[in-house]
C-alpha positions as CSV (number, residue, x, y, z in Angstrom):
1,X,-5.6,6.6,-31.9
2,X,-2.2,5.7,-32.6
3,X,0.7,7.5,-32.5
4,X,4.8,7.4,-32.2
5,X,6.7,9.3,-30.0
6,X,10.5,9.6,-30.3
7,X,12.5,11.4,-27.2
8,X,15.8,12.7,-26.8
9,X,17.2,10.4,-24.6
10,X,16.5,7.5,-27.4
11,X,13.3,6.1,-25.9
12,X,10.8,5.3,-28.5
13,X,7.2,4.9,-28.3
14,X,4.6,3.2,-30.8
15,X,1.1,2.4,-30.7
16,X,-2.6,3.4,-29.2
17,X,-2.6,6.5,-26.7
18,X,-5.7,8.2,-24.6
19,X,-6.9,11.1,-24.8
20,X,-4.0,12.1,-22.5
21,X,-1.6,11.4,-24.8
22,X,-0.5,8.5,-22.5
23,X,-0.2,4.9,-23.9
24,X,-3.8,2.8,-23.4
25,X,-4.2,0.0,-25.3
26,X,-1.8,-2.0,-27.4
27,X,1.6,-0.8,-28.0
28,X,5.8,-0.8,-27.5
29,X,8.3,0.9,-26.3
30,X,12.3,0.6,-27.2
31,X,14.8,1.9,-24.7
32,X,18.5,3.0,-25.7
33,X,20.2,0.4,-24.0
34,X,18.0,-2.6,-26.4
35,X,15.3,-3.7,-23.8
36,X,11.6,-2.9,-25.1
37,X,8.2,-3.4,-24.0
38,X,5.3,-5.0,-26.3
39,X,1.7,-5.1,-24.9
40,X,-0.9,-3.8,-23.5
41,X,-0.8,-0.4,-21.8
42,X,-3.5,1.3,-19.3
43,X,-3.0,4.8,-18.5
44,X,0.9,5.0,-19.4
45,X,1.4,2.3,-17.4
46,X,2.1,-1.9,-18.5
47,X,-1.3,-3.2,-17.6
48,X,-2.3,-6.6,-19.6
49,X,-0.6,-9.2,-21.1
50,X,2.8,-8.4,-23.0
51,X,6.0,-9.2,-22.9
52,X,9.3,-6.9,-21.7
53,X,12.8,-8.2,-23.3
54,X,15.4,-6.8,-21.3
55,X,17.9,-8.1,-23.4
56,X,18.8,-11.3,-26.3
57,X,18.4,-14.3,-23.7
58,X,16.4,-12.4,-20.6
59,X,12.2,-11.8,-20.6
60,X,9.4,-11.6,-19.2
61,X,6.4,-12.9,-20.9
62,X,3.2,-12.3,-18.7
63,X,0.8,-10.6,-17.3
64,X,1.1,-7.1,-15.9
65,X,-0.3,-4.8,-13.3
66,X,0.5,-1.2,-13.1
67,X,4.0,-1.4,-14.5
68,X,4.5,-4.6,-12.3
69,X,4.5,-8.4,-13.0
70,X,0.9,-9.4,-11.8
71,X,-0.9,-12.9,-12.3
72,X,1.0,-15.8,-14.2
73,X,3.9,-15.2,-16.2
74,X,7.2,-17.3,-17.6
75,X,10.1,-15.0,-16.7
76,X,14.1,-16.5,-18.9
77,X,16.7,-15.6,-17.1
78,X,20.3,-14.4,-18.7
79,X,22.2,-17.3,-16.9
80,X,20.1,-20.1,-18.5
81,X,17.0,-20.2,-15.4
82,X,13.9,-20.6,-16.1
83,X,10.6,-19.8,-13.7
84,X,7.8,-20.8,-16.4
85,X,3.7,-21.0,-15.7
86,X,4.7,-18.9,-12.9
87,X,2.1,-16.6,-10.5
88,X,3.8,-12.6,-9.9
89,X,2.3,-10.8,-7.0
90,X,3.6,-7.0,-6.8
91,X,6.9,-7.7,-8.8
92,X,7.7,-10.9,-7.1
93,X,7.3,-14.5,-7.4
94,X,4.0,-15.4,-5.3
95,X,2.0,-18.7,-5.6
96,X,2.5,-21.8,-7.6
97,X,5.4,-21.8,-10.0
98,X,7.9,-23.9,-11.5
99,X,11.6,-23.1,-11.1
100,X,14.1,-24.7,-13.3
101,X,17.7,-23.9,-12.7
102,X,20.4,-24.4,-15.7
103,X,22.2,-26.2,-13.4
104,X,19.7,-29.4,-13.7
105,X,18.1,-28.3,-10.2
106,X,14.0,-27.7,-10.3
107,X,11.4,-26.4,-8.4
108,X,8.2,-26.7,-8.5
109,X,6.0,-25.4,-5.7
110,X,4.3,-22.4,-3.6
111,X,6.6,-19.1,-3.7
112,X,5.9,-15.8,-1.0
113,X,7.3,-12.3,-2.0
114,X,9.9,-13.9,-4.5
115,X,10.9,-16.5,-2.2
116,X,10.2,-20.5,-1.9
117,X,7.6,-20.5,0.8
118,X,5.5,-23.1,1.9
119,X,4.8,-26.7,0.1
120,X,6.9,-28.2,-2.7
121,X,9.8,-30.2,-4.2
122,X,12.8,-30.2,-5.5
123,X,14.4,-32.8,-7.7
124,X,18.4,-32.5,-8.4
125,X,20.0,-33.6,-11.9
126,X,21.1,-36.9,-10.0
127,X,17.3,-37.8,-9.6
128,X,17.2,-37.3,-5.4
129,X,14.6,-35.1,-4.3
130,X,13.1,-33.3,-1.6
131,X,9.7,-33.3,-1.1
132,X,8.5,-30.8,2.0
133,X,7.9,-27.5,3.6
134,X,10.3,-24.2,3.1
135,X,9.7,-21.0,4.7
136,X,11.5,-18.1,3.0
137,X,13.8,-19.9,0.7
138,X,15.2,-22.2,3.9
């Protein structure tokens, strides 16, 4: 069943809904301030692949978990970053993932609760790079 909801604070709702009423299965959602949601939807919640635009130049184009990034996902940045082919573990960056800053600077390596964690390397716009161990971002 599909349905659209429209509520007055400006949030906007379209696409498949349970029985509940709640959004299950495939559908978006535009908030006043521009950002929307376009996906897949479990129980009300983001669950499934879709993709959250949270304004012109910053996304999120991945998987989901219970209204959380979950499993690989390629998230822009505003300032010009990019963390693409990415793994998300409850919100953060966790496991393999590629970090390119727009500064010329990339990572590429293992990543625990958002930070750069274990092996990797990191190769700067002037072609040097580090090859090693970090252990929360250090």
């Amino acid at each position: 069943m599909s349905r659209v909801f429209e509520f007055p604070n400006g949030i906007r709702y379209e696409g498949a809904v349970n029985r509940s009423g709640l959004p299950h299965g495939v559908g978006s959602i535009m908030y006043p301030n521009g950002s929307r949601y376009e996906g897949e939807w479990k129980d009300g919640m983001k669950h499934g692949k879709g993709k959250q635009s949270f304004s012109i130049t910053e996304h999120y184009d991945g998987e989901w978990r219970e209204n959380k990034k979950e499993g690989k996902g390629t998230y822009a940045f505003a300032n010009g970053d990019l963390y693409e082919n990415g793994h998300y573990q409850n919100d953060h960056r966790h496991g393999h993932g590629i970090y390119r800053h727009a500064n010329g600077v990339v990572y590429e390596g293992t990543w625990e609760d958002g930070m750069r964690s274990g092996d990797g390397s990191e190769t700067y716009p002037n072609g040097d790079k580090y090859t090693g161990s970090w252990s929360y971002d250090l």
